[in-house]
Structure formats: C-alpha cells, structure tokens
LOMAR-87784 format. One line per 10 residues: their letters; for each residue x, y, z of N, C-alpha, C, O. Coordinates in Angstrom, 1 decimal. Layout:
N
a> X/Y/Z/X/Y/Z/X/Y/Z/X/Y/Z  ...
END
This chain:
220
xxxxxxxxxx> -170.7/-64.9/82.1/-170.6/-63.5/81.5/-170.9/-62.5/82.6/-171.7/-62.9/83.5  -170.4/-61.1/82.9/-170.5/-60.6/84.1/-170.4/-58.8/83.3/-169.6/-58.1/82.6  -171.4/-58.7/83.7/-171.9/-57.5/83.0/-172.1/-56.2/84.6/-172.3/-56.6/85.8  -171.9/-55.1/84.3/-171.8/-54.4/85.2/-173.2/-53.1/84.4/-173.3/-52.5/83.4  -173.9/-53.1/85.6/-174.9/-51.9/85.1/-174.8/-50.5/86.2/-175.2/-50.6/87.4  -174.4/-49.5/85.6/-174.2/-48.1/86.3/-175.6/-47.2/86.0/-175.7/-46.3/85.2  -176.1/-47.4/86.5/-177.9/-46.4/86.7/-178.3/-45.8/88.4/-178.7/-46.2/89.5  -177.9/-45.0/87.9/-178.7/-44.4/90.0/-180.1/-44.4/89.8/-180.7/-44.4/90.8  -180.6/-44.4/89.0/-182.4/-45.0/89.5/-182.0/-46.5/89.6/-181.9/-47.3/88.7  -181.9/-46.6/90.9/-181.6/-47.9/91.7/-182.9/-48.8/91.3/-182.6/-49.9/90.9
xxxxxxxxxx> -184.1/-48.6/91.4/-185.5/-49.5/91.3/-184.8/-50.0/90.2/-184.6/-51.1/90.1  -184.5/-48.9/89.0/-184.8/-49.7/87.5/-183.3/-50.5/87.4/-183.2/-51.6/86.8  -182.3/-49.9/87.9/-180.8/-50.8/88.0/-181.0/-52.4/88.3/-180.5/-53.4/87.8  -181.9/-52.0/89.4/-182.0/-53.4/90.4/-183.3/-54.8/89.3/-183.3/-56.0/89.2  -184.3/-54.0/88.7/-185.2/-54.5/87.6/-184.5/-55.2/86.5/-184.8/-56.2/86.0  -183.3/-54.4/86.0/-182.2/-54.9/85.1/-181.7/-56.3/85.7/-182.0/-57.4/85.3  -181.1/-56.0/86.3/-180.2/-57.2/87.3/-181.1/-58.0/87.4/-180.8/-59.1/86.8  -182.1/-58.0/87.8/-182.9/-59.0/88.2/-183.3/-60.0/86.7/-183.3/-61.2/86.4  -183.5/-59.2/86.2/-183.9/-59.9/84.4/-182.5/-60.7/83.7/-182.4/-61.8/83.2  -181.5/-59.7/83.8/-179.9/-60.3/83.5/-180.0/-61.7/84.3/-179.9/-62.8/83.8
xxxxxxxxxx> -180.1/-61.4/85.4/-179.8/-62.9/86.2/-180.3/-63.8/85.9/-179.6/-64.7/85.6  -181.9/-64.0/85.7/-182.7/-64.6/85.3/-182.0/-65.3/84.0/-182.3/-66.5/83.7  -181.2/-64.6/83.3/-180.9/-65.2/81.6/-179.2/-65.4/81.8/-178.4/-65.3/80.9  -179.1/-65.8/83.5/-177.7/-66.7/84.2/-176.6/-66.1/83.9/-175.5/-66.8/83.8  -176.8/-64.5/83.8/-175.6/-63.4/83.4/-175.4/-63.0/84.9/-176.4/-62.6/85.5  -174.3/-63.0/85.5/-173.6/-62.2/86.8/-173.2/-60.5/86.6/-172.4/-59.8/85.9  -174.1/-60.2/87.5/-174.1/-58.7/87.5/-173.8/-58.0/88.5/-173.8/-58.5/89.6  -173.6/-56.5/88.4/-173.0/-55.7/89.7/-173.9/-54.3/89.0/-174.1/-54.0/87.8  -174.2/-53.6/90.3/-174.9/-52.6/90.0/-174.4/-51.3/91.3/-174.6/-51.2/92.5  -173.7/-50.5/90.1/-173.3/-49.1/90.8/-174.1/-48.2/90.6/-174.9/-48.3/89.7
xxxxxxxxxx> -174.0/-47.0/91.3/-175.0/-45.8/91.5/-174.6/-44.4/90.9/-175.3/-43.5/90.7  -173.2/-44.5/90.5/-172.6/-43.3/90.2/-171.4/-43.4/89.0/-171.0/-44.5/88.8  -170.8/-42.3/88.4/-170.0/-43.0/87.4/-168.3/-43.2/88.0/-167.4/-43.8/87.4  -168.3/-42.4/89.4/-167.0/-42.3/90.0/-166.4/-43.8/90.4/-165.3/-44.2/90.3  -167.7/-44.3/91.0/-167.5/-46.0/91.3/-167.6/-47.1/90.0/-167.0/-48.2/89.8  -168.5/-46.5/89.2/-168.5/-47.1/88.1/-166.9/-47.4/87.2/-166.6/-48.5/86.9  -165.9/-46.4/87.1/-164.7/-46.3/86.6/-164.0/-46.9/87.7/-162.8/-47.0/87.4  -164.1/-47.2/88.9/-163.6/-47.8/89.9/-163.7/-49.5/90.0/-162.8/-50.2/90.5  -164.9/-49.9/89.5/-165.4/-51.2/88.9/-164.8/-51.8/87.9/-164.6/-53.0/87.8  -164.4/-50.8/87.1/-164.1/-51.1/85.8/-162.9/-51.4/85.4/-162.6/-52.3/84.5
xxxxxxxxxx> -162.3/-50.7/86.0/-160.8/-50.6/87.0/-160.4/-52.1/87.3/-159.6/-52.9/86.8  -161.3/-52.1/88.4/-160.6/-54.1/89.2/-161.1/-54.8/88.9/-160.6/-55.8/89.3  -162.3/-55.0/88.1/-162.9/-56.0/87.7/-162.4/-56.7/86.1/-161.5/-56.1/85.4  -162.9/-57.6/85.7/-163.2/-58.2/84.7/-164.6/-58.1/83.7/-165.6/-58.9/84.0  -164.9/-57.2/82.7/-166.8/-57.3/82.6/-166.6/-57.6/80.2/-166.0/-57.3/79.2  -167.7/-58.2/80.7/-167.8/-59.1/79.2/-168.5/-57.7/78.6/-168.3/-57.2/77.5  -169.5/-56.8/79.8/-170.6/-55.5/78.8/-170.7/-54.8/80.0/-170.9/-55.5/81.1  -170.5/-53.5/80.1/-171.3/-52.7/80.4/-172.8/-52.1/80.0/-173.3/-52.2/78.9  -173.4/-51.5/81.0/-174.6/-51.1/80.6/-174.2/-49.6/81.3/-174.2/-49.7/82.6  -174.0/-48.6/80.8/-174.4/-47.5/81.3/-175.4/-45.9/80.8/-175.6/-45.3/79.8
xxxxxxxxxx> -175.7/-45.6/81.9/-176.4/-44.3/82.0/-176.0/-43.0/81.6/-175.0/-42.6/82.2  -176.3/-42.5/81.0/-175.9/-41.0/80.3/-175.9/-40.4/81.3/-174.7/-40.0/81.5  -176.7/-40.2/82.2/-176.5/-39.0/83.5/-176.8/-39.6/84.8/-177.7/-40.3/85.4  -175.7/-39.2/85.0/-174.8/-39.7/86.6/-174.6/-39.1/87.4/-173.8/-38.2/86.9  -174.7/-39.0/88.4/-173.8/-38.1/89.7/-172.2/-38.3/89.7/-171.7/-39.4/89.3  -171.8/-37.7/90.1/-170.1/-37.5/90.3/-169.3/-37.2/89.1/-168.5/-36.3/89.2  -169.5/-38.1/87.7/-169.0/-38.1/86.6/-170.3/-38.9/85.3/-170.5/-40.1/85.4  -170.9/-38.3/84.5/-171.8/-38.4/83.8/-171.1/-39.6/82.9/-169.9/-39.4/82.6  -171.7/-40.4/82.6/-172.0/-41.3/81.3/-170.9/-41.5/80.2/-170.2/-42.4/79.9  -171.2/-39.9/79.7/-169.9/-39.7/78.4/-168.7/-39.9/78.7/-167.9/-40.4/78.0
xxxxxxxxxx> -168.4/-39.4/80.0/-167.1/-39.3/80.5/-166.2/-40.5/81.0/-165.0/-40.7/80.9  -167.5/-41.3/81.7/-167.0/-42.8/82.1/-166.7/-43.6/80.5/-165.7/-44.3/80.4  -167.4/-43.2/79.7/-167.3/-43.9/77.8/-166.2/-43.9/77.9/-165.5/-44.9/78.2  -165.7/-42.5/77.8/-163.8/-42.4/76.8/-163.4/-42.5/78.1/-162.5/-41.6/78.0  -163.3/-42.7/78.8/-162.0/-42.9/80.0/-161.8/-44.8/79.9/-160.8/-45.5/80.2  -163.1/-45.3/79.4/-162.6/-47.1/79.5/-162.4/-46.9/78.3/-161.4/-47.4/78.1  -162.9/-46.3/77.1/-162.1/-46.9/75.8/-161.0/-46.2/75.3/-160.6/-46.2/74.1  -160.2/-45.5/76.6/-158.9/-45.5/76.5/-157.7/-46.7/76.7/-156.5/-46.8/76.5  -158.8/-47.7/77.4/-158.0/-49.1/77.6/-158.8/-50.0/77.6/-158.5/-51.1/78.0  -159.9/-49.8/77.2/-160.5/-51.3/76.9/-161.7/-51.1/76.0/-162.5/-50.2/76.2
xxxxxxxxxx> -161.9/-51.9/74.9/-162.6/-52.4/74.0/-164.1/-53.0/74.3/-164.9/-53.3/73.5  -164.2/-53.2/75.9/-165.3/-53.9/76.3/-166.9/-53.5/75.7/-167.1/-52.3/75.7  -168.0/-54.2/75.3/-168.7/-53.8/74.9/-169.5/-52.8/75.7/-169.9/-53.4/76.7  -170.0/-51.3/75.5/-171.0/-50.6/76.4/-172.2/-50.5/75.5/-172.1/-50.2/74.3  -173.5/-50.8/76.2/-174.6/-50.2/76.3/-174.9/-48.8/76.7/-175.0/-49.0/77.9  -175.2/-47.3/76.4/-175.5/-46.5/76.7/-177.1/-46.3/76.9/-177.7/-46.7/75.9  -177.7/-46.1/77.8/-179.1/-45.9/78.3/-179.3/-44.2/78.3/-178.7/-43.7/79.3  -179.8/-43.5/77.5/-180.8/-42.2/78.4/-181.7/-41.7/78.0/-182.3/-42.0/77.0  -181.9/-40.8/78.6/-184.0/-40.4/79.2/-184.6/-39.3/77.8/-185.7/-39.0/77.3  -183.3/-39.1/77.5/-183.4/-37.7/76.2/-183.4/-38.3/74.8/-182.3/-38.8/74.3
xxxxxxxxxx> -184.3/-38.3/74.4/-184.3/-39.0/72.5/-183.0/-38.1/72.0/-182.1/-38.6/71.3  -183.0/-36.7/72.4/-182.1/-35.8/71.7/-180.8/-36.0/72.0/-180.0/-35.2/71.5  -180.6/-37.1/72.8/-179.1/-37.2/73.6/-178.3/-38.2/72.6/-177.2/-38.5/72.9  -179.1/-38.8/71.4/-178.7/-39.9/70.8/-177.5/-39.2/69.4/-176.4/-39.4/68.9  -178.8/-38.3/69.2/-177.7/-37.3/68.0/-176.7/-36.6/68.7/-175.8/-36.2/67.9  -176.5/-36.2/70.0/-175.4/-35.7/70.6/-174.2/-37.0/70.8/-173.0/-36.8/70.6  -174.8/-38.1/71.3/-173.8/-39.3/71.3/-173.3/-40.0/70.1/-172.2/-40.4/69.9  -174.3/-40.0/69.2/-173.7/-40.1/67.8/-172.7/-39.6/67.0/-171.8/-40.0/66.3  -173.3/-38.1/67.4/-171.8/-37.1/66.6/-170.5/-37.2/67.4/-169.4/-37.2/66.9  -170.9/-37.3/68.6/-169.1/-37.3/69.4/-168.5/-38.9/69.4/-167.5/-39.3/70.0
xxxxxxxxxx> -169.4/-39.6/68.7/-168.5/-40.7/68.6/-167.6/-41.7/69.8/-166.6/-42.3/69.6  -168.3/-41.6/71.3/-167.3/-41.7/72.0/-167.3/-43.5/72.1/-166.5/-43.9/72.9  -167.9/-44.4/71.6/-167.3/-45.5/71.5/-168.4/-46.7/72.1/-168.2/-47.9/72.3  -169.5/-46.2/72.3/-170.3/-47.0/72.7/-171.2/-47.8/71.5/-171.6/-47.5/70.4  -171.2/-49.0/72.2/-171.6/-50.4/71.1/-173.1/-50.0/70.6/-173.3/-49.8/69.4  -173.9/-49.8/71.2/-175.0/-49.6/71.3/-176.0/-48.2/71.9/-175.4/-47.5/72.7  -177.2/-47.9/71.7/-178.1/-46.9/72.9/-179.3/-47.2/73.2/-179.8/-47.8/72.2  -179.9/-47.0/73.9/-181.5/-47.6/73.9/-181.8/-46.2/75.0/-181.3/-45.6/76.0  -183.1/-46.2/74.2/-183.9/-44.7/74.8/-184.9/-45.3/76.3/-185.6/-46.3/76.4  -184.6/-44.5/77.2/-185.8/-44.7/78.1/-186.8/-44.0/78.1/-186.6/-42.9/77.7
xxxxxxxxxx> -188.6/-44.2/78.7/-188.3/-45.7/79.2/-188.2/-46.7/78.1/-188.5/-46.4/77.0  -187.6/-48.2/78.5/-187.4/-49.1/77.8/-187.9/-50.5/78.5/-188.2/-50.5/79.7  -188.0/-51.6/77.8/-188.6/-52.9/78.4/-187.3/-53.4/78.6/-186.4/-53.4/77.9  -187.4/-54.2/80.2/-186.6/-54.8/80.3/-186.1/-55.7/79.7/-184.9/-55.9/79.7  -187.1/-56.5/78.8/-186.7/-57.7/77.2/-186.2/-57.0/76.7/-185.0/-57.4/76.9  -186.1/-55.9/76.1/-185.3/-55.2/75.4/-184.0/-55.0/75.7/-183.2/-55.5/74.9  -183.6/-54.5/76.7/-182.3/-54.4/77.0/-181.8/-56.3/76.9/-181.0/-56.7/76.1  -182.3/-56.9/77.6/-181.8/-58.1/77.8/-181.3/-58.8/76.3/-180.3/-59.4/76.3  -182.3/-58.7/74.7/-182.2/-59.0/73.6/-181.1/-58.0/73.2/-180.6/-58.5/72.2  -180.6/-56.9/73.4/-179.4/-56.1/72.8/-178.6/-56.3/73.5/-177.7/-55.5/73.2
xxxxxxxxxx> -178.1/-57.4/74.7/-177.3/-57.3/75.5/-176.8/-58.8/74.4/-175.8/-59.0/73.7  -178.0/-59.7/74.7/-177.2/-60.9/73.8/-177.3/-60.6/72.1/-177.3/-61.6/71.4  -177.4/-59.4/71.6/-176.7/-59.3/70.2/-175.7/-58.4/70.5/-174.9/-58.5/69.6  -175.5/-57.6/71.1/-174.5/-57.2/71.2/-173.1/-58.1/71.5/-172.1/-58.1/70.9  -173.4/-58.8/72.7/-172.2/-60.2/73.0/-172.1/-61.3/71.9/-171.2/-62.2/71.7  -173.1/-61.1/71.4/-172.4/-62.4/70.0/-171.4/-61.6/68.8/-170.5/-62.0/68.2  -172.0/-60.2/68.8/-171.2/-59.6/67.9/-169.8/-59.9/68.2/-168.9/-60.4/67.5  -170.0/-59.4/69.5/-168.4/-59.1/70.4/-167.6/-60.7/70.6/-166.4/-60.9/70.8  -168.2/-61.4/70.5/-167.5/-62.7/71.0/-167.2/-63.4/69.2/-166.5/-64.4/69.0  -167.8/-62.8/68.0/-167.6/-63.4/66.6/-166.2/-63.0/66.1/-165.6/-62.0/66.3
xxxxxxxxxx> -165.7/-64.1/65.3/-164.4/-63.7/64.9/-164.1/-62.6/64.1/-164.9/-62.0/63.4  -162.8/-62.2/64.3/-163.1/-60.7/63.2/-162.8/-61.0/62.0/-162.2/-61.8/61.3  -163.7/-59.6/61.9/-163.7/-59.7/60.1/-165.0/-60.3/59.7/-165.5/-60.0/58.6  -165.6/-61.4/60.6/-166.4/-62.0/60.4/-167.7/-61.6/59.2/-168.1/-62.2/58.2  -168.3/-60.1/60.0/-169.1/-59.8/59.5/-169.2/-58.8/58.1/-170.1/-58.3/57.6  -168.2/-58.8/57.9/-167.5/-57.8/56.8/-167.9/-58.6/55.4/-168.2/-58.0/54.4  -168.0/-60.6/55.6/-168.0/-61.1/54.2/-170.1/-61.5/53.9/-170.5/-62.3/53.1  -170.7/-60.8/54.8/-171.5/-60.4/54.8/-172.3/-59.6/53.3/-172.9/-60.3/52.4  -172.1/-58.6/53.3/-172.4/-57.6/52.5/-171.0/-57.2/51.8/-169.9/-57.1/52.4  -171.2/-56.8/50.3/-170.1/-56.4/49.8/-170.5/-55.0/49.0/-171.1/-55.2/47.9
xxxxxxxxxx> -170.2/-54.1/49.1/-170.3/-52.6/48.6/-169.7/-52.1/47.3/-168.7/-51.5/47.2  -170.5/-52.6/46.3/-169.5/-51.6/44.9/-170.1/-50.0/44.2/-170.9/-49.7/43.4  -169.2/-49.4/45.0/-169.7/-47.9/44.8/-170.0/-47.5/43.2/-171.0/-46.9/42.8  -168.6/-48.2/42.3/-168.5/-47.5/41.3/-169.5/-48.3/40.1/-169.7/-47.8/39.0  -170.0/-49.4/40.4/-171.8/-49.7/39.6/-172.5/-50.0/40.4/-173.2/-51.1/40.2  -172.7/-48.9/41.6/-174.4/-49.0/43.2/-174.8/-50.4/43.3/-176.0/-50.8/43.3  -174.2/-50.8/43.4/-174.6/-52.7/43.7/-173.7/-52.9/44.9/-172.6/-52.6/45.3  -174.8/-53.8/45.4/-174.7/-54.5/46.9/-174.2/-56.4/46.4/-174.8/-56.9/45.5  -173.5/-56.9/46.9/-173.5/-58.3/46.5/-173.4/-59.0/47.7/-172.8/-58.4/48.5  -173.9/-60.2/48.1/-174.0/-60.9/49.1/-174.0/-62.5/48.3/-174.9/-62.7/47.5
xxxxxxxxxx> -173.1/-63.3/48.6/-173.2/-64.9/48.4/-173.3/-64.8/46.9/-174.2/-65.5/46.5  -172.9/-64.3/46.2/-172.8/-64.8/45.0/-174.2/-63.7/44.0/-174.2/-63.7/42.7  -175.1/-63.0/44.6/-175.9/-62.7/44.6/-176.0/-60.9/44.5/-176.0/-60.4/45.6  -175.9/-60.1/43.4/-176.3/-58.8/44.0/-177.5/-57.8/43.1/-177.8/-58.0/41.9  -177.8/-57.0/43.7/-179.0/-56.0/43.4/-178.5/-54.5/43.1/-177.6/-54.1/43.8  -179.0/-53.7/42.3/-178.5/-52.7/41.8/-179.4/-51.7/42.6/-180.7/-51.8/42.8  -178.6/-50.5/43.1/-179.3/-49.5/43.6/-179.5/-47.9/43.4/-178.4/-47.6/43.1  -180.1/-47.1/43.4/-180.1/-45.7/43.3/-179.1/-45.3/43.9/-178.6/-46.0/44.8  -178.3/-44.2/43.4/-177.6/-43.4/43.9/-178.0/-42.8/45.5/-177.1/-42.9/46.3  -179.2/-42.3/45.8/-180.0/-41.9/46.9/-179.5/-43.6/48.0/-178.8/-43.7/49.0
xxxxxxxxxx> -180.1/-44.5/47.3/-180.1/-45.8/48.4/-178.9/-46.5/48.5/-178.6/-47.3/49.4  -177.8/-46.2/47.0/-176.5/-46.7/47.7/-175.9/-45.7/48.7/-174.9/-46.2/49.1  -176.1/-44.3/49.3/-175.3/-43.9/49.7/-175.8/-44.0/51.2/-175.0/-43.7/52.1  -177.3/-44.4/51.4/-177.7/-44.6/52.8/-177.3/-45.8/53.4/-176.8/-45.9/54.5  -177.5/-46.7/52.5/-176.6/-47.9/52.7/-175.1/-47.8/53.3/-174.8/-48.1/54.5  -174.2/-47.2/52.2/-173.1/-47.2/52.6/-172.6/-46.4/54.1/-171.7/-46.7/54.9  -173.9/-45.3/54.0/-173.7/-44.6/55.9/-174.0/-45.6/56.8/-173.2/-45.7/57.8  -175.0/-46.3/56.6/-175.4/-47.6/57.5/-174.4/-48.4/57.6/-173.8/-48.6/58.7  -173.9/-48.9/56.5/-172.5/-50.0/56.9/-171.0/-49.8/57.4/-170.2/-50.6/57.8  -170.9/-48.1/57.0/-170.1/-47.5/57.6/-170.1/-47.5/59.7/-169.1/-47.6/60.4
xxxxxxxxxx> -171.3/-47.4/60.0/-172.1/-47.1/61.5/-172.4/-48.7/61.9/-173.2/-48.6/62.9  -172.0/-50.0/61.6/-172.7/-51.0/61.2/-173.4/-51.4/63.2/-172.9/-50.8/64.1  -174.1/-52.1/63.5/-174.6/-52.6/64.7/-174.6/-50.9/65.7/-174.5/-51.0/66.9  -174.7/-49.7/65.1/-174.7/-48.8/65.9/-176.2/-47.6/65.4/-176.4/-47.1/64.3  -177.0/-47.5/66.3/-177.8/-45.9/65.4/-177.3/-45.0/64.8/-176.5/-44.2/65.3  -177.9/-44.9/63.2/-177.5/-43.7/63.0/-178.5/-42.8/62.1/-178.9/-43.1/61.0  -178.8/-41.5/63.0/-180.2/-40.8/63.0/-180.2/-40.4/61.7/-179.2/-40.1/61.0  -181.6/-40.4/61.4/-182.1/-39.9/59.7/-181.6/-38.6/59.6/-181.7/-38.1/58.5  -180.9/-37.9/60.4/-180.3/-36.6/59.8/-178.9/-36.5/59.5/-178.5/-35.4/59.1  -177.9/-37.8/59.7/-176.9/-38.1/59.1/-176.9/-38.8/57.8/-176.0/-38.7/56.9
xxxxxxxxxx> -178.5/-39.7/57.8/-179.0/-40.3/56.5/-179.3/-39.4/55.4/-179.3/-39.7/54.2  -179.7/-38.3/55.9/-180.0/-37.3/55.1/-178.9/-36.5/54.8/-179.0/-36.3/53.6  -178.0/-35.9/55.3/-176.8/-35.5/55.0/-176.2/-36.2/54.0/-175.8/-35.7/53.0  -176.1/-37.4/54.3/-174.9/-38.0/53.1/-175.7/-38.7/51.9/-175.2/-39.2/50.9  -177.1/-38.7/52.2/-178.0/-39.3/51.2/-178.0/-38.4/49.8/-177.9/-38.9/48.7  -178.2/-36.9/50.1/-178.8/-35.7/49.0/-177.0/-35.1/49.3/-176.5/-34.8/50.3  -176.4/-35.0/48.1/-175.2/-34.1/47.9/-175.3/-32.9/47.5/-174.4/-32.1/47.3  -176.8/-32.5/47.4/-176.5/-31.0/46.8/-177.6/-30.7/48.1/-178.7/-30.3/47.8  -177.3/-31.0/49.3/-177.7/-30.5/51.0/-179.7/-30.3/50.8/-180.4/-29.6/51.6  -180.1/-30.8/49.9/-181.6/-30.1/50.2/-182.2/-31.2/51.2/-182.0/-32.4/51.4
xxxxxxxxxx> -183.1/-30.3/51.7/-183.6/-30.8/53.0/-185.1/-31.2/52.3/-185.9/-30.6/51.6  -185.1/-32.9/53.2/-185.9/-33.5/52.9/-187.2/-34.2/54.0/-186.8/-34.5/55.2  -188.2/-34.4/53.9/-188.5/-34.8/55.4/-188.4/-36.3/55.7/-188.2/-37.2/55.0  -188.6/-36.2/57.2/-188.8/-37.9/57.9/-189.5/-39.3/56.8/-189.0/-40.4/56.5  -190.6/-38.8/56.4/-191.4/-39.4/55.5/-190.7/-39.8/54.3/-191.1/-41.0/54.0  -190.0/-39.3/53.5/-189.0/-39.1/52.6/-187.8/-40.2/52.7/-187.4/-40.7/51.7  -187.4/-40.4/53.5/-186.3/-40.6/54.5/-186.7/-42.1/54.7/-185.8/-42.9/54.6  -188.2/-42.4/55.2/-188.1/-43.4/55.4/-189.1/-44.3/54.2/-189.4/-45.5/54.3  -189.3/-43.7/53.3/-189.7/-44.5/52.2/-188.7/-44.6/51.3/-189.0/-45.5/50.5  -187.6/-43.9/51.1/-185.9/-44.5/50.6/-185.8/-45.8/51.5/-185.8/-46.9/50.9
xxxxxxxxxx> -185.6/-45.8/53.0/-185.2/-47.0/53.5/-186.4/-48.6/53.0/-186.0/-49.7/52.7  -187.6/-48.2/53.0/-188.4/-49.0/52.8/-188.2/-49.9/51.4/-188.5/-51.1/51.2  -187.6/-48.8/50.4/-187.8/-49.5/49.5/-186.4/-50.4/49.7/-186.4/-51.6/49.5  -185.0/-49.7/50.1/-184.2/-50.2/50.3/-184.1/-52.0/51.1/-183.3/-53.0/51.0  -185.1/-51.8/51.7/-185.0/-53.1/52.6/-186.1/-53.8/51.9/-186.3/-55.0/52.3  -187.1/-53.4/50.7/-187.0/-54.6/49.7/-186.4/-55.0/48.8/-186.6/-56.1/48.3  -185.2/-54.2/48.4/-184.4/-54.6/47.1/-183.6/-55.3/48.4/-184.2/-56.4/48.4  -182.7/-55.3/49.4/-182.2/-56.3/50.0/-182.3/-57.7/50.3/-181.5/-58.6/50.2  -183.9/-57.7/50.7/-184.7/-58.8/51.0/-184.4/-60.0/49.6/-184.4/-61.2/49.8  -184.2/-59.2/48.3/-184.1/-59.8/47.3/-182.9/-61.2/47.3/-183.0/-62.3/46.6
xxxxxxxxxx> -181.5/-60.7/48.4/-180.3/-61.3/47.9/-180.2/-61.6/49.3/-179.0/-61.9/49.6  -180.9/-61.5/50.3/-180.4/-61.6/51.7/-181.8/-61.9/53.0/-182.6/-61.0/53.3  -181.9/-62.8/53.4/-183.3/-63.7/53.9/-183.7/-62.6/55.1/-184.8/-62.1/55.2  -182.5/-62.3/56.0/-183.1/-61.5/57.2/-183.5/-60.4/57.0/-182.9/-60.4/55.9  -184.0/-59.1/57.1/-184.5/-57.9/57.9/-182.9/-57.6/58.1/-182.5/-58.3/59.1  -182.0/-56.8/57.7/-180.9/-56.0/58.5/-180.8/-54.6/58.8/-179.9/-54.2/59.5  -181.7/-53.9/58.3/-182.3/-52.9/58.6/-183.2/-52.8/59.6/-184.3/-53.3/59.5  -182.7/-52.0/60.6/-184.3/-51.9/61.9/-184.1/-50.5/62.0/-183.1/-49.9/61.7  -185.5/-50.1/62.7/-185.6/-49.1/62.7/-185.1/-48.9/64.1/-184.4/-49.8/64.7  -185.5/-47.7/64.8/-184.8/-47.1/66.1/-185.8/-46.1/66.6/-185.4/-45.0/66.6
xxxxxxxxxx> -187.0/-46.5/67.0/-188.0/-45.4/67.1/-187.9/-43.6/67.6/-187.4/-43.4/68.7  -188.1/-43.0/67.0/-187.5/-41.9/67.5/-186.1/-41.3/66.6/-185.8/-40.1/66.4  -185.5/-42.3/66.2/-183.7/-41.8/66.2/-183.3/-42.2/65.0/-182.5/-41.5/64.5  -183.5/-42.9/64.5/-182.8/-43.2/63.3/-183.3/-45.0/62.8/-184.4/-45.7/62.8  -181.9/-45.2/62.4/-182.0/-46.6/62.0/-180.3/-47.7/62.5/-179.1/-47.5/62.9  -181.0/-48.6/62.3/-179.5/-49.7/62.7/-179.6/-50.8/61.7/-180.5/-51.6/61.5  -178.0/-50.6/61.2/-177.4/-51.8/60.3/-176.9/-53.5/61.5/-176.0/-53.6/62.3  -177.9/-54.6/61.1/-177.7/-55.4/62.2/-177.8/-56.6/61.0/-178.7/-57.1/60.4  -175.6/-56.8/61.1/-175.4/-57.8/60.2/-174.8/-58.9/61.3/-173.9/-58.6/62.1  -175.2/-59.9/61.1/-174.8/-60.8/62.3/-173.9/-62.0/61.2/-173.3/-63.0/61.7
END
C-alpha cells in the first residue's frame, strides 16, 4: 500500500511515516501542495494524507484538483476545529478529517478503516442499514426498531454523510424543521438515545463521536 503524506511540519510528517512504516505501508512525504499535485500526478497512491494549510497551494485546492481524476482515498489533517465545518460545507471530496494535535495511533487506525472501506465491494455497505422514512424505522438483518421523528432524521443525515464528520450544526438543521435552535447538550442526548435503540438490532457502536465537531456514521 503506498500512501503519500503532504504536511510541511516536517517533524510531525516524518513521525507519521515513521508509524505508517512501522504497520509495512510505503510512504512519501512532501512539504508543499505544488509537489504534492506533482506526486500525485506520476505516482500510484492507495491514500493520501493531507494538510489543510500549505505553502504554494493550500490543502483545499490540492482536494478538487485530484478528485477531478481520481477517486483515491484522502485524509484531511488541520490545526483549526473550525476548518471542519468549513470543509464539510464545501464538500470537496475528502474521505475523512482528523483535528490536530492528533496521536499518531490515530491517524494510523483511520488510515486502515478508511482502506478497508475503499478496497470493499460496492454497494457493500448499503445492505447494512435500511432506512424507512415513511414508518421511522431502521431495519438491519431481518431486525428493525422504530424511531422519533427527531432521531430518524439525524440518522438519515448520518447515513446520508456515511464514514465522513458531520457537525452537530448540520444535525441540528435537519434534525428540528421548524429551525429552533437547540443546544450541544440536546444534540447529544438525541444521539445517545439513538445509539441505544440501535444497539438493540445491530452489535457494534456505529455512531462515534468526533470531539469537538460532530459525529461519524462508521458502517463497515
């Protein structure tokens, strides 16, 4: 597997690499996003890992210039919690985000779920969960649980966003239809209960949280 990581804080680039290697992944590590799209270019890469802010050409920009031709999986890394709701809304195509600072295990554990996603057949995860809007039930294996109006529609934002963050203030948008503003607290005791009525028809945890940012739908 050959993963390319684009971070100019060279220490922590090179701390990456060193941990990837360790778990017998071949890696390359650029400094900027100009060489980064130059990499990306001649090479072959199973994932990217890249940095929101870059010299030459920032992060966002390196995103949609590869997923104008390639599908390949990216990692987004950066330093601003606030940069997550800005990457979320523009939608530019990245698999994943992880806030810094971050543990190197961490990156390394999102790197191999993110590549199992990407290497599973398609469609795969779709017979997963099954969504019936019109009586708020979730069905899985033969098995389903009836939900609130409030918790089928956070659901349905989650599985819409599936293996990606998506912050409690889009949860809250599409959660309350008549726009009233609700707090964090609120927000996450909808989710809480939600991920016991799941628990009921489905063994793992697919709900996680995302400290700081939201939450992630992680159906494998």
């Amino acid at each position: 597997m050959n993963i390319l990581i684009v971070e100019d804080e060279i220490d922590l680039g090179e701390i990456l690499r060193d941990y990837l290697n360790a778990e017998n992944y071949t890696t390359e590590l650029v400094g900027d996003g100009e060489s980064a799209l130059a990499r990306i270019r001649n090479g072959q890469w199973d994932l990217i890992i890249l940095d929101l802010m870059l010299p030459k050409l920032d992060g966002l920009s390196v995103c949609r210039e590869v997923r104008k031709q390639s599908q390949v999986p990216i990692i987004m890394t950066t330093a601003k919690v606030e940069e997550i709701d800005r990457l979320l809304g523009l939608e530019v195509g990245a698999d994943d985000y992880i806030c810094k600072p971050f543990s190197p295990r961490e990156v390394v554990a999102r790197v191999k779920a993110v590549l199992r996603r990407s290497q599973a057949p398609s469609g795969a995860d779709n017979s997963i969960l099954h969504l019936d809007k019109e009586a708020m039930q979730v069905h899985h294996q033969g098995q389903s649980i009836e939900l609130t109006a409030i918790e089928f529609r956070i659901l349905e934002t989650l599985f819409a966003h599936k293996h990606k963050v998506v912050s409690r203030d889009l949860l809250q948008k599409n959660a309350y239809t008549d726009h009233r503003v609700v707090s964090d607290r609120t927000m996450d005791s909808h989710i809480t209960k939600l991920r016991k009525k799941l628990q009921q028809i489905h063994p793992q945890e697919i709900i996680h949280s995302v400290y700081g940012v939201g939450y992630r739908l992680q159906v494998e």
